[in-house]
Each structure stands twice: as structure tokens, then as C-alpha cells.
N, C-alpha and C positions, 0 to 999 in steps of 0.2 A: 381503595382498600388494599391494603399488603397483604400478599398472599402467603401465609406460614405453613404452609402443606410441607414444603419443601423445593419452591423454587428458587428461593433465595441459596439452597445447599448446592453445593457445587458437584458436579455429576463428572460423570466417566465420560459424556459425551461433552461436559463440557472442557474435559482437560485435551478430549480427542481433536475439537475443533482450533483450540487456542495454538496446538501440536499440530495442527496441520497449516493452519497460518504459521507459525514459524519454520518449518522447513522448506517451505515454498519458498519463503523470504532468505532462507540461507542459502539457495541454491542460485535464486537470482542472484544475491549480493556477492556469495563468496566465490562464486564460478562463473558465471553468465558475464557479470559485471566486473570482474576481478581476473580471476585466473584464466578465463580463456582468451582474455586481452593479453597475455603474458603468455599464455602457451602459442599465440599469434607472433607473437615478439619472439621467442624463442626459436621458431621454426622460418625467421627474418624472411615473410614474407616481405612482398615490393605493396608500394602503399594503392598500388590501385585493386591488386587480388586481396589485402585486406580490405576494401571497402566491399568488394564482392559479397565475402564473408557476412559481415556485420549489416551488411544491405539485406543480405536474402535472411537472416537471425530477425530484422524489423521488421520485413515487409511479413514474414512468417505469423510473427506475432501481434499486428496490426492488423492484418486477415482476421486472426483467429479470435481479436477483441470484438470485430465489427460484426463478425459472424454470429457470435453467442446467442442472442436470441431465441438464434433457430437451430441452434444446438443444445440449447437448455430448455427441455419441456416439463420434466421430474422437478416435484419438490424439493427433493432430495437428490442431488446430480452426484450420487456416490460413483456412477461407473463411469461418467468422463471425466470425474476427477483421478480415481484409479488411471486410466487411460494417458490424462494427461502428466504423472506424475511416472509412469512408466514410459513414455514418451520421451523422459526429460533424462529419464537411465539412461536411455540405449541411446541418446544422442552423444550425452556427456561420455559417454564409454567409446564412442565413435571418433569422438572428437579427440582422445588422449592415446587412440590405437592409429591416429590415421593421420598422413603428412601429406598428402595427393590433395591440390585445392578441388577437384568435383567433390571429395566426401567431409571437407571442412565445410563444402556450404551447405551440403546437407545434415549433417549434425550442427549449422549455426540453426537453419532453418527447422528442425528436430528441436532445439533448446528454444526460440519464440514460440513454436508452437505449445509445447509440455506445458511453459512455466506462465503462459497466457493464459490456455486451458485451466489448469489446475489455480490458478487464482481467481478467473471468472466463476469458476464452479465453486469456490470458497464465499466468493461474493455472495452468489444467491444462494447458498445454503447460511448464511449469514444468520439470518430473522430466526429459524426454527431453530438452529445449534444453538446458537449463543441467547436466545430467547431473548426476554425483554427488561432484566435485572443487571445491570455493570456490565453493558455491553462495550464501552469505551473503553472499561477497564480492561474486561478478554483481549480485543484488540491490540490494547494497549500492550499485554504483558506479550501478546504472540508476538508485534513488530519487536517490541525492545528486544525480547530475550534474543530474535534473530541480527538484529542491529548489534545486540553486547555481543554475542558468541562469533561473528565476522568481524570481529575487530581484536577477538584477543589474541596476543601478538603470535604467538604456536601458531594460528591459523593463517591470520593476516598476512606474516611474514612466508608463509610457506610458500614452497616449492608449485607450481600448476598441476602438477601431479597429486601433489596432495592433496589440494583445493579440491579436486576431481575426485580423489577417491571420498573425501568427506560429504561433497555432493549426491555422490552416489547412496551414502547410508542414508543422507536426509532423505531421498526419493523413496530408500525402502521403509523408511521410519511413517514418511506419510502415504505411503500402498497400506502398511499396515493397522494405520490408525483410520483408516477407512472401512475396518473391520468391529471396531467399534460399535456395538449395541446401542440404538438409539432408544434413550429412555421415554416414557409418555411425554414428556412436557416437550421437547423438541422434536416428537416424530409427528404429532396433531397439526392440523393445518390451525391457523388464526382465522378464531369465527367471530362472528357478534354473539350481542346476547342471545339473542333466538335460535342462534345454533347455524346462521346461514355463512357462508365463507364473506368475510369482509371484502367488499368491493375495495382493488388498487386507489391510489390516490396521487396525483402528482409528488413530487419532492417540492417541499415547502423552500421557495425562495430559491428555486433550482439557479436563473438566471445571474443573479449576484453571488451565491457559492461559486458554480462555475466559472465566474470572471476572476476571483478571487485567487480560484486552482490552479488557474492558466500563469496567474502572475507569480504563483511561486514557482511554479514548475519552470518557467522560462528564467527565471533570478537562480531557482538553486542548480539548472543542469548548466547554465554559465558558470555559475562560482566553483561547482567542482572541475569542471573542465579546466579553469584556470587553474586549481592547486595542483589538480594531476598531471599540467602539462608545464609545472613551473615546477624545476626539482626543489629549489630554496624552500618553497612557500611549503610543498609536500610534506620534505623533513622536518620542517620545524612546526605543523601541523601533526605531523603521524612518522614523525623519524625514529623514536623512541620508544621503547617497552610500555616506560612510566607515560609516555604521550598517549598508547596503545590502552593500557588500561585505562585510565582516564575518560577516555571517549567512549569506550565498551561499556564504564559505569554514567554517562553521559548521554547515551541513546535510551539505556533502560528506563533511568530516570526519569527523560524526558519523554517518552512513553508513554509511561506510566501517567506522568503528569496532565498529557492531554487525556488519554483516557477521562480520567478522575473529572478536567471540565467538560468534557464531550459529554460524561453520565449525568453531568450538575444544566446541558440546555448549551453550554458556551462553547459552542462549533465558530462563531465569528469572531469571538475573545482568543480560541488558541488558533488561528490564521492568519489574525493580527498581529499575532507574539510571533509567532514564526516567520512572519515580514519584516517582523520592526530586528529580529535577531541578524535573518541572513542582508538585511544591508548595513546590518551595528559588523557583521562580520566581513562582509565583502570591501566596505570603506578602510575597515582596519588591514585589511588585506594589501590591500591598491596602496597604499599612502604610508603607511606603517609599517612594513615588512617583517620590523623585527618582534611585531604587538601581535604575532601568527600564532603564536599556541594560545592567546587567548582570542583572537577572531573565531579561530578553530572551535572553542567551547562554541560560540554562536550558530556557525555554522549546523556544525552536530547537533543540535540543542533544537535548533529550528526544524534539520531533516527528518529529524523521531518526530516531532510536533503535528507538522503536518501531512507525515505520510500516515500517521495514525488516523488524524481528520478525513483522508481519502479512505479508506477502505471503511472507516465507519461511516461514511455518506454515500458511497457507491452502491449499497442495496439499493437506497431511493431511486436507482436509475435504472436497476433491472429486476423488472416484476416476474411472478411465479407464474403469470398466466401471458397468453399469445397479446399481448395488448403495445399497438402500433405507438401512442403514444408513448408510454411506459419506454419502449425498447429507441424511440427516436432521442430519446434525451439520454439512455444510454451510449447509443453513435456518439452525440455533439460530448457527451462524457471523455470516450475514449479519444477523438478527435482533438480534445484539449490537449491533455494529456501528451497523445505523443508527438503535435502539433507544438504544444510550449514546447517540450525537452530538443525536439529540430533546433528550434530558434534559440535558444540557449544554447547548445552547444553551437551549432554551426555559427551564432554570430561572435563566438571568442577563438574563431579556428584561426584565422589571420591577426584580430587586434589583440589577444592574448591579456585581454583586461574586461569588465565589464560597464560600459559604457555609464556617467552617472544619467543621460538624458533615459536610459534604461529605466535605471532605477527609482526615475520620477516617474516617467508614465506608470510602470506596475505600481507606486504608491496611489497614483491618480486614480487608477483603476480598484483599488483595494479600498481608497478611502470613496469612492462613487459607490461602489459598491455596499458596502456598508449605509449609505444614507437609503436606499433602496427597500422598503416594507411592503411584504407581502400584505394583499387584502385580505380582509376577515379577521375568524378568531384568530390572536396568538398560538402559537403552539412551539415545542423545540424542537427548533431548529439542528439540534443535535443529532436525530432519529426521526426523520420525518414520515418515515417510512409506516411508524407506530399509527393504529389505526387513533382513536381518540376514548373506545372502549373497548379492549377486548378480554377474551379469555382462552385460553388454550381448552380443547374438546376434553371431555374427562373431566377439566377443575372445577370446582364450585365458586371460585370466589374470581372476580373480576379482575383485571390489572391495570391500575392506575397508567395513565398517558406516559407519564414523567417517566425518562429515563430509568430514573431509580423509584421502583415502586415504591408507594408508601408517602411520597410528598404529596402535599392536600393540593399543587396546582402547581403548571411547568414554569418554569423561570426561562424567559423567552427574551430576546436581548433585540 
């Protein structure tokens, strides 16, 4: 039954939480990932004190993924998100005041850790902010809007300095959206009907997601490694204004678009598309050179795709409560994650292409993957997290399974 009290209305907490995924996401992209590789470049380091750097920035924030558990015991992780989001100031501000490599690796190491934090603590507060109505859709608009906003060219193209100082406001934009008033429906825990806290649940089909994630993540941190370390491929991907807008109207969209199937049960429908895109892009890449601004759409098309998919299946892997299993399939989570992106970049550092016997095994694994059915009832796969009845403390009317309340039954693939 659809619940018309008002949860379907869109809240101050829900514009706070959708705003604090995007700044998280623009600080990563436009500075962590962008400008401080370029403020590294500017200050011509030697290539082995840049690995220093960006060593002690992973191992920082690789720590601080594997940690979480036992840094997350509040429902609501408002003050290590505060924490990690003012973490992420003072490193960035470290990083743009400071040429001496000891306090670059600890502002690299300050920037994994903030931007780790402050999105672990997004993660599980996930379920209660964004509740249980167009949850792919929040998602959706928070990664696009930070996806479209690092790509429009004013930004894109700027100076490291810039990048930094823009950084710096998103940090203060998300300190202060953490001040945000949480309304009834996202500050009640998720009970049953009886009024008792619904017992955790495994993530539905965790093992074939996970196989799935690993294989784009290892396909799409190759493919960018190639266009960024190809200048040809670069410019004629993102050399242009009209290139620039383009792709910033390209991530939102496709954002957007996974959302909309993530809230419809189709988590393995948009992972597939986002496979079937970044090797329709990486082929055209390899082989076609001059077919790059449209490989390019691919690409992009498939990065918004499936980063969306990740951050809406990532609650399933960190529960509210001390629970061993729950937080083990978080580990193998993050262990993907930055375990693919390793092996993606590092295997294009010398061949400077991505191999196509690559490209078979991750199809191998994605199409394995996909024949793979969880036992028992169906349920979506989109949100596995969603208990099977619940209701937020306070409401009187129950909320349907289904991503989007109100369908008479989940459409499970």
C-alpha cells in the first residue's frame, strides 16, 4: 500500500542528503581526482615522490573503507560525516599552501581519508535519509548533478588552484547540510509491524553483484587511464567546450537513467548496459581513434551508469547494527573496488591499451554472473537492503517492498 501521508513529498532532508552525495562526489572528482594530479604536475615532482603521494592518499583511504564498521555505530553518522568532510578542508587547503613532499603526503593522506569517511558515513545513513520511495532516483540526481558540475568546462578546464578553492566550498556546503533537521520519516529506525527493529538481512545475490562491480571497475579504471594518458584520445574526448558540455549533459542523464531502473528492481539490466557501453567505447577507442568523441558518449554514459548502481547497492553491505557478517561482505565490498581500480590502471601503465582477452574475461564474468539466482523468494535486487514489510515508527500505513511504493509486487530480474 502507498503511503500518501507525505512520504512520497520531497523533504529538506531529502534535498540535504541528495547535497551531500554531490559534494562529496565533486571534491573527489574535481580535486582528489583531477586537480591535485595537476597541482602534482605543476610542482614537477620526480615520479617516484609522486607515487609517495598518491600511495599514502590510497592506503589512507583504503584504511579508512576497511575500518568503517567500527567507526559507524549511530544510525545517523552525522558527526564523522561532519569530521570527515572538514578533514577533507584542511587537507585540500594543505595541499594548495604547501610544496615540501612530507606535508603533500599528508594532505594526500588527509584527502583519502575525509573523502572515504564522508562517503562511508553517506553510505549508511543511506536507508533512513533517502528512505524508501526513488531511492535510485536521489542517488541518481546527487552522482549526476556532481558528474555534470566537474565537467562544465569554467571548472574542468581550471587552473588547480581553482579546482581547490571550489573544493573547499563543496566541503563547507556539505558541514552545513549536515545541519539539516531531520524530519520523522528519515530519523525513525525501520521496524516491523509489531513495532520491533527489523532484523539485518544478507544483500540479495551479493556474490554475482560483486563479481559484476569488480569487472567494471577493472574495464572502466583501464579505459580512463588510456584517454588520460593518450593526449589524442583526451582532446578529442573532452578537448572542447561543446565536448565539455556535452558529457556534463551525459553524466546527468545517465544518472538519472540508472536511477529511474535501479527504482523499477533493474540493478543487473543497468550493469549490463554499462558493460555492454564501456567495451562499445574502449573498441572504438583502440581501433578507431578518430570515432573518440563518440566512444567518449560510451564511456561517460556507462561511468554515471554504474557508479550510480554502486552507491545504491553499497548499504546492502553495511548494516546499522555490530553485525560480523553484514560488515564482512562490506570488507570483500571495498576490497573489489579498490582491488579492480589497481588492476585497471596498473595493467595500462606499460601496454597503454586495454587488452581485448580483458575484455572477454570481464564479459565472462558478467555474463556468469548474471545466470547465477539467488534461492527463495524473488525480491529487488535493486534495494536488497529493503526489509520485505516495513514501516517507519510513527506512520500508520505500511510500505510496499518495491523500490517505488505502491507496485502490487517487485519486478526482480
Amino acid at each position: 500500500m502507498r503511503n500518501t501521508t507525505g512520504s512520497a513529498a520531497v523533504t529538506l532532508q531529502d534535498v540535504a542528503s541528495v547535497g551531500g552525495l554531490a559534494v562529496n562526489h565533486i571534491v573527489l572528482l574535481l580535486y582528489v581526482q583531477l586537480g591535485f594530479i595537476d597541482r602534482l604536475q605543476q610542482l614537477a615532482l620526480g615520479t617516484t615522490q609522486a607515487r609517495y603521494v598518491l600511495a599514502a592518499m590510497g592506503l589512507a583511504g583504503f584504511t579508512t573503507s576497511l575500518a568503517a564498521p567500527g567507526l559507524l555505530r549511530a544510525r545517523h553518522p552525522v558527526t564523522p560525516l561532519r569530521l570527515g568532510f572538514g578533514v577533507s578542508f584542511v587537507a585540500i587547503a594543505l595541499s594548495l599552501a604547501s610544496e615540501a613532499l612530507p606535508l603533500l603526503v599528508l594532505s594526500a593522506a588527509g584527502m583519502g581519508l575525509g573523502v572515504s569517511l564522508s562517503y562511508i558515513c553517506l553510505v549508511a545513513a543511506a536507508r533512513p535519509s533517502f528512505r524508501v520511495e526513488r531511492v535510485g532516483m536521489k542517488v541518481g540526481l546527487g552522482t549526476g548533478l556532481a558528474y555534470a558540475i566537474g565537467s562544465v568546462p569554467w571548472l574542468f578546464l581550471a587552473s588547480p588552484e581553482a579546482k581547490g578553492l571550489a573544493s573547499l566550498v563543496a566541503c563547507a556546503l556539505g558541514v552545513g547540510m549536515t545541519f539539516v533537521p531531520r524530519d520523522a520519516a528519515s530519523s525513525e529506525r525501520l521496524t516491523t509491524e509489531g513495532g520491533e527493529p527489523e532484523p539485518e538481512k544478507e544483500p540479495a545475490g551479493f556474490w554475482p553483484i560483486l563479481a559484476i562491480f569488480f569487472a567494471l571497475i577493472w574495464l572502466d579504471s583501464g579505459a580512463f587511464a588510456v584517454i588520460m594518458s593518450t593526449p589524442t584520445l583526451k582532446a578529442a574526448s573532452w578537448g572542447t567546450e561543446l565536448l565539455q558540455w556535452r558529457n556534463s549533459a551525459l553524466h546527468l542523464g545517465s544518472a538519472l537513467l540508472g536511477g529511474w531502473l535501479i527504482d523499477r528492481g533493474r540493478l543487473r539490466s543497468t550493469l549490463v548496459l554499462s558493460y555492454v557501453l564501456i567495451v562499445f567505447a574502449i573498441q572504438l577507442l583502440q581501433h578507431s581513434p578518430s570515432l573518440a568523441p563518440l566512444a567518449s558518449v560510451g564511456y561517460v554514459s556507462a561511468a554515471s551508469l554504474y557508479t550510480v548502481a554502486l552507491f545504491a547497492y553499497a548499504p546492502a553491505c553495511l548494516g546499522p547494527r555490530r553485525d560480523t557478517r553484514l560488515h564482512g561482505r562490506w570488507i570483500l565490498f571495498t576490497l573489489a573496488a579498490w582491488v579492480g581500480s589497481t588492476l585497471g590502471i596498473g595493467m595500462v601503465q606499460d601496454l597503454h591499451f586495454v587488452p581485448s582477452w580483458v575484455m572477454v574475461v570481464a564479459g565472462l564474468v558478467v555474463g556468469s554472473a548474471l545466470l547465477v539466482r539467488e534461492e527463495g523468494p524473488k525480491s529487488s535486487t535493486a534495494l536488497p537492503w529493503l526489509p520485505s514489510s516495513v514501516k517507519f515508527s510513527g506512520e500508520s500505513q505500511a510500505v510496499s517492498r518495491t523500490p517505488m511504493a505502491g507496485h502490487s509486487s517487485p519486478r526482480s530480474e
